[in-house]
C-alpha positions as CSV (number, residue, x, y, z in Angstrom):
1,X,-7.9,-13.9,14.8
2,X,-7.1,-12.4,11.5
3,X,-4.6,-15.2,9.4
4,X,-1.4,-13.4,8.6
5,X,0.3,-14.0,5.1
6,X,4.2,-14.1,4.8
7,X,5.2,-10.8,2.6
8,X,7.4,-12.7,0.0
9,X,10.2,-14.6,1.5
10,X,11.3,-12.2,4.3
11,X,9.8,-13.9,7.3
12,X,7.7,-11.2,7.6
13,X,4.3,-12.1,8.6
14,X,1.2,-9.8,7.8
15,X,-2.6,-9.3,8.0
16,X,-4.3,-9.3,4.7
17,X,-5.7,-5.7,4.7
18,X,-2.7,-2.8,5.1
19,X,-3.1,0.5,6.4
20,X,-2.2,3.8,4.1
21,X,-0.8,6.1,6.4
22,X,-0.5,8.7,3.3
23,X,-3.7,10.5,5.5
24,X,-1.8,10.8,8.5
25,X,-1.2,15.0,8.8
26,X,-3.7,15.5,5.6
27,X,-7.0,14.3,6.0
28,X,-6.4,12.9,9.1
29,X,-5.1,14.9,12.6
30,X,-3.1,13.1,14.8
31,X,-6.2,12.1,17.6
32,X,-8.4,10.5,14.8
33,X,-4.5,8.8,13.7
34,X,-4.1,7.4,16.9
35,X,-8.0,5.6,17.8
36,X,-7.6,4.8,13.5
37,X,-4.2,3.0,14.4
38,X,-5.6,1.4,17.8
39,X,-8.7,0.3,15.9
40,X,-5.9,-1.2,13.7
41,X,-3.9,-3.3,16.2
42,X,-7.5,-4.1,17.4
43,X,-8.9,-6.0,14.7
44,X,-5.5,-8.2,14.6
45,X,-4.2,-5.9,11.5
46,X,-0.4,-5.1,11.3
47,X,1.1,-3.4,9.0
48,X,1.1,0.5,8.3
49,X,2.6,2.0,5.1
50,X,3.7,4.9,5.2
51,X,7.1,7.2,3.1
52,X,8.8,10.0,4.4
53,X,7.6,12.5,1.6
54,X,3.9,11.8,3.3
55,X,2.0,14.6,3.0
56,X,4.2,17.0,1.9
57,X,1.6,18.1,-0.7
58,X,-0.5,19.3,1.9
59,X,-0.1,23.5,2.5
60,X,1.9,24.4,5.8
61,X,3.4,20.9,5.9
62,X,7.2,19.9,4.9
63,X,7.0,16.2,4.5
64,X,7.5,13.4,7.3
65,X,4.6,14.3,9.4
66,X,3.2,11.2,8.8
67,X,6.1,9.2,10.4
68,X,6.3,11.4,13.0
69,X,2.0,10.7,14.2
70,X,3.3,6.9,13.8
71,X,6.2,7.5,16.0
72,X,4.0,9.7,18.5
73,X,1.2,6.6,19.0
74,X,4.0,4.1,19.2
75,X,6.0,6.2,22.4
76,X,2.0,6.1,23.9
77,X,1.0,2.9,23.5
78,X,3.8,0.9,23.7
79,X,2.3,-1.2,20.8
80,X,5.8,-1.6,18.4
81,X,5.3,-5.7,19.0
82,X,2.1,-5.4,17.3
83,X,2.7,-3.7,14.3
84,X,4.9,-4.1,11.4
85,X,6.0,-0.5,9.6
86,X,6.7,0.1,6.1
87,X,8.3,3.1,5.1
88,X,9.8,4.6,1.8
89,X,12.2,6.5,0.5
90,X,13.0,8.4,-2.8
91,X,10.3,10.5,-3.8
92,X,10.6,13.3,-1.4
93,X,12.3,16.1,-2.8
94,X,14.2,17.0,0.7
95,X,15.5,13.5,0.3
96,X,15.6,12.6,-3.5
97,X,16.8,9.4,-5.4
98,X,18.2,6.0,-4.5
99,X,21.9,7.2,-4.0
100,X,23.7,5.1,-1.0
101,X,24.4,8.5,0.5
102,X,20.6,9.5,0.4
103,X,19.3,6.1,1.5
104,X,21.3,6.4,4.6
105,X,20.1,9.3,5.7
106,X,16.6,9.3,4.8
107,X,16.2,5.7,6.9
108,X,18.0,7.6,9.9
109,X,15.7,10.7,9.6
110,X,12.7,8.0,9.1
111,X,13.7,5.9,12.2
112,X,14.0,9.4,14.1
113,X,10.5,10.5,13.1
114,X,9.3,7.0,13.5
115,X,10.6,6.7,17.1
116,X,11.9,3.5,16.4
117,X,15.1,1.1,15.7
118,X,14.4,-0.8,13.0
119,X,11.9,-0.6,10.2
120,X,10.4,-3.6,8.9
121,X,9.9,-2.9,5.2
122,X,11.9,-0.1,3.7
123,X,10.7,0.4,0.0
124,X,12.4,2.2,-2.6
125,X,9.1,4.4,-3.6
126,X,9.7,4.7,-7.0
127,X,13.0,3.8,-9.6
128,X,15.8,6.1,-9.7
129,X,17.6,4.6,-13.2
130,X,20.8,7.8,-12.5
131,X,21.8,5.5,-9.9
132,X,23.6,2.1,-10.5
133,X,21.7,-0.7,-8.9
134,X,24.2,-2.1,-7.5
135,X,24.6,1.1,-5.7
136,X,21.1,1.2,-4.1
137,X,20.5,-2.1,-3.8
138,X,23.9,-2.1,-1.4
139,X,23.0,0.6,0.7
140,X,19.6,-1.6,1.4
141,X,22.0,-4.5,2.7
142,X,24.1,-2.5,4.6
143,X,21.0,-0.9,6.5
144,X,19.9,-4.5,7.0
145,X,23.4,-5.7,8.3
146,X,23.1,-3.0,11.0
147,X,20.2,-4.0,12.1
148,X,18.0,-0.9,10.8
149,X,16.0,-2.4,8.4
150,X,14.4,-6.2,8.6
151,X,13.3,-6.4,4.3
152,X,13.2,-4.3,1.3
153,X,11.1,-3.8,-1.1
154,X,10.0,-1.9,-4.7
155,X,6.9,0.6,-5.8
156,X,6.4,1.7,-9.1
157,X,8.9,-0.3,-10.8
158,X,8.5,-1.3,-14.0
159,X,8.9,-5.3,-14.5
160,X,12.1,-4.7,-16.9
161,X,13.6,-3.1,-13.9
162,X,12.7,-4.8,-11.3
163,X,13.8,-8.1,-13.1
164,X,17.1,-5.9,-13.3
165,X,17.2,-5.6,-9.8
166,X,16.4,-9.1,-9.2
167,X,18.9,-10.2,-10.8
168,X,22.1,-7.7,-9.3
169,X,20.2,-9.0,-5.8
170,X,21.0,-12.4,-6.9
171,X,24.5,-11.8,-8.4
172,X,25.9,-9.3,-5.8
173,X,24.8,-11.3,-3.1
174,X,22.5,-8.6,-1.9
175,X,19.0,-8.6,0.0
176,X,16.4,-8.7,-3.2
177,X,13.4,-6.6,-3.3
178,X,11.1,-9.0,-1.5
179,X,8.0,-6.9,-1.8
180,X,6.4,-4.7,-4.8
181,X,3.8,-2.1,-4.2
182,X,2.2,-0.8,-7.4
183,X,-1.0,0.7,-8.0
184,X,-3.7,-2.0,-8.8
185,X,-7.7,-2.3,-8.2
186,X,-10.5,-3.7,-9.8
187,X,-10.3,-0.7,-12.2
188,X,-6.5,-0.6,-12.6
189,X,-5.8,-3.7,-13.6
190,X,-3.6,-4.0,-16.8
191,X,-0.3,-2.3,-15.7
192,X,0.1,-4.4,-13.0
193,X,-1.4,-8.1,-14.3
194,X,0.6,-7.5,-17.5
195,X,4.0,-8.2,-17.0
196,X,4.5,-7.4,-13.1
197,X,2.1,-10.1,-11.7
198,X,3.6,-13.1,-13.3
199,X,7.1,-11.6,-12.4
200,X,5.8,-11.3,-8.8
201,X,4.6,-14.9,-9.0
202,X,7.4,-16.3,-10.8
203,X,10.2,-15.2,-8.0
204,X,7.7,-15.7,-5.0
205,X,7.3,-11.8,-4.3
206,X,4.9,-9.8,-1.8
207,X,2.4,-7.2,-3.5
208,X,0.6,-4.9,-1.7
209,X,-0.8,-3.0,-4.1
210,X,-1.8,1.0,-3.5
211,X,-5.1,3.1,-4.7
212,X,-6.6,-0.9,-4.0
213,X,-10.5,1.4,-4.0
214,X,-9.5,3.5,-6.8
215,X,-9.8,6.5,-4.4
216,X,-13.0,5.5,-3.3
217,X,-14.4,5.1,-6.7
218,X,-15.1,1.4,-6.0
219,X,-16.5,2.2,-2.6
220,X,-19.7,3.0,-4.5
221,X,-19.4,6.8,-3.4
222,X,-19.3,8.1,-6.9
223,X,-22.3,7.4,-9.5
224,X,-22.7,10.5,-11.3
225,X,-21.3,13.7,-12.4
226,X,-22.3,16.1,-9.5
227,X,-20.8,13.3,-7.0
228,X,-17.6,14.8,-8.4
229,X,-18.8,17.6,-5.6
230,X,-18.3,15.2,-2.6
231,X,-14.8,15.5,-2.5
232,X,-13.4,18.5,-3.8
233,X,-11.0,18.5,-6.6
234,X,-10.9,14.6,-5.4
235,X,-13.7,14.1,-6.5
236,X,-14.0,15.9,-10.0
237,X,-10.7,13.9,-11.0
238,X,-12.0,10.2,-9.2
239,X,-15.5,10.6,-12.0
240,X,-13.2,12.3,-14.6
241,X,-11.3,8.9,-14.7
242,X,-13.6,6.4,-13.5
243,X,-17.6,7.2,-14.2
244,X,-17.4,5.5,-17.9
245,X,-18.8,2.8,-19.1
246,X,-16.7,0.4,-18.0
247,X,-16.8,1.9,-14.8
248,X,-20.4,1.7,-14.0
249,X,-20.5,-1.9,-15.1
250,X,-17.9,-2.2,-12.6
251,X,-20.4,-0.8,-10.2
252,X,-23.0,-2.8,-11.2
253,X,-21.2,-6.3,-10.6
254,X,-20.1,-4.7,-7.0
255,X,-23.7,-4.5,-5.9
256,X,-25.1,-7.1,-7.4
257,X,-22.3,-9.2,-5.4
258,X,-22.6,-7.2,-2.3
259,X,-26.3,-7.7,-2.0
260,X,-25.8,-11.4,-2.2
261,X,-23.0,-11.0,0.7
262,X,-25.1,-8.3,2.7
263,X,-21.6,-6.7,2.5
264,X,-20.8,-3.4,0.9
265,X,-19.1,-2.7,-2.4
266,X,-15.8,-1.4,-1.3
267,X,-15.8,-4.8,0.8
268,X,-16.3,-7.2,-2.4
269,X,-13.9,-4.8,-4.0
270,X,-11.2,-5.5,-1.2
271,X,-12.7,-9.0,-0.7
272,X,-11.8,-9.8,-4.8
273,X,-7.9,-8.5,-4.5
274,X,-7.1,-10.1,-1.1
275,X,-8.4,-13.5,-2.8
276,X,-6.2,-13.0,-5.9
277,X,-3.1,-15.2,-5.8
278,X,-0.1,-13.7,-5.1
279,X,-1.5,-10.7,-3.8
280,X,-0.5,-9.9,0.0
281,X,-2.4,-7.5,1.3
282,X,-4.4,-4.1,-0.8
283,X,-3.5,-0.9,1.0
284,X,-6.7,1.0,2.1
285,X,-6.8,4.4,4.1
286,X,-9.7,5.8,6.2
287,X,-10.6,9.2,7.7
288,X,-12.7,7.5,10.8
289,X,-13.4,4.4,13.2
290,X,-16.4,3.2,11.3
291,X,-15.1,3.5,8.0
292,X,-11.7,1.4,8.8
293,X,-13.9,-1.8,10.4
294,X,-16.1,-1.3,7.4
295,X,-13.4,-2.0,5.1
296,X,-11.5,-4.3,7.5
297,X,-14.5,-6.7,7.3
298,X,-13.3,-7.2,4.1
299,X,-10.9,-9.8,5.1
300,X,-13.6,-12.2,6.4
301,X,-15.6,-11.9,3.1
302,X,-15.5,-15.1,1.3
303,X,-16.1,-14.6,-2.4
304,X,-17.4,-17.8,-4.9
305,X,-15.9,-18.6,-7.8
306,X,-18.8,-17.1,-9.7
307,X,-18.4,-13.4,-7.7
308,X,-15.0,-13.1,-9.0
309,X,-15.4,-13.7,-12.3
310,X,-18.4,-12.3,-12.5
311,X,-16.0,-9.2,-11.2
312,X,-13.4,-10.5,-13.5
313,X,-15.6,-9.7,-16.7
314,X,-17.2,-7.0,-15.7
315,X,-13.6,-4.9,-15.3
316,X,-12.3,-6.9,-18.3
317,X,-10.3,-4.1,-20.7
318,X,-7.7,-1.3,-20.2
């Protein structure tokens, strides 16, 4: 039975690992979604993430086909009990910014897509500052008050602002942000720990951080230049950023540790963030069955003292 965390205050409970259902309608076609999402609920895992601009990017697609698989394997299997959906809204250019107006209908369209009444986290995906606070952060509560929404939460806020929003929450007598999702691995560790982790601590807040394998850099899958090849485009800009110095020592520490765990590096990566205080749960994507228990293993990894800051020095810098 996998031991579910709280996500901040909002009563909401979840499993340590969270599913990124950015892949949904990209990488992923809706068959290989559904046994991915089953395999999910399976393991005792809970909550998906997902936005309604997912994956516009791809060619032939407008946006909200991921929320629409979702909604598809939920009218199948019945499951809606068993899972707890995150959504987003604000980045997609059909539905753009944090205006009241905009926020109402993107969460209507989203609960449309999502086949659903309610969605359990509803995250503003990243900071619109042309728009009062006060503004957005009441169109959250009255999507709450009607029963649409259960908790809100932040992504890629910056600390000043999301103090700010804290603080209107707290003044206005408004649901607060109880969640933050910023981007934050082993590799990426500055922008978040700097200011936003003790401002997540301080005020009791969920964080469940994206890119949590540095897309698949800390997987291991990447060791030298022509592994750029693996992936595509992906790939050249994953060893463009990553294959340094400082990322192969990174590297180093993950197999040394995983050999000593007979576990794999993505899983000591995973393993290292979910035993982080304050941390709720790393987002992780996968493209197949095997992959997903691979990484969901993570949660039953157990790392000593000595792993993590063994990890700790090895990714010590910018």
């Amino acid at each position: 039975m996998t031991r579910l965390r709280e996500l901040g205050r909002s009563g909401l409970q979840v499993g340590p690992i969270a599913f990124g259902g950015n892949v949904f309608g990209w990488s992923v076609d809706e068959k290989t979604a559904f046994a991915l999402l089953d395999a999910f609920v399976e393991a005792g895992f809970n909550l998906v993430d997902t936005a309604d601009v997912y994956p516009a990017w791809v060619p032939g697609n407008s946006g909200g086909e991921s929320e629409a698989i979702i909604g598809r394997w939920l009218r199948r299997g019945g499951r809606r009990d068993k899972v707890m959906l995150a959504s987003k809204v604000g980045k997609w250019s059909e539905r753009p910014g944090l205006s009241a107006a905009n926020i109402h209908a993107a969460a209507d369209d989203s609960l449309r897509r999502l086949r659903t009444d309610v969605i359990d986290l509803y995250q503003a995906h990243e900071d619109d500052e042309s728009v009062p606070l006060e503004e957005t952060l009441g169109a959250f509560a009255r999507l709450v008050e009607a029963g649409k929404v259960r908790a809100i939460g932040a992504s890629n806020y910056s600390a000043t602002r999301l103090r700010d929003a804290l603080k209107v929450s707290a003044d206005y007598h408004l649901p607060r942000y109880e969640s933050l999702q910023p981007e934050y691995n082993l590799y990426d560790r500055a922008g978040y720990e700097a200011a936003l982790e003790p401002l997540a601590r301080e005020h009791g807040l969920g964080v469940i951080g994206y890119y949590a394998l540095a897309s698949g850099f800390l997987s291991g899958k990447y060791r030298d230049a022509a592994d750029a090849g693996k992936s595509g485009a992906r790939g050249a800009r994953v060893v463009a950023r990553y294959l340094n110095p400082r990322g192969r020592r990174i590297l180093g520490a993950l197999d040394d540790i995983a050999a000593s765990h007979q576990a794999t590096p993505a899983q000591v990566a995973l393993a290292w963030q979910i035993a982080r205080p304050g941390i709720t749960a790393p987002i992780v994507s996968a493209t197949g069955v095997a992959q997903l228990r691979e990484v969901l293993d993570a949660a039953r990894l157990s790392l000593s003292a000595a792993d993590i800051a063994q990890l700790d020095a090895a990714s010590a810098g910018d």
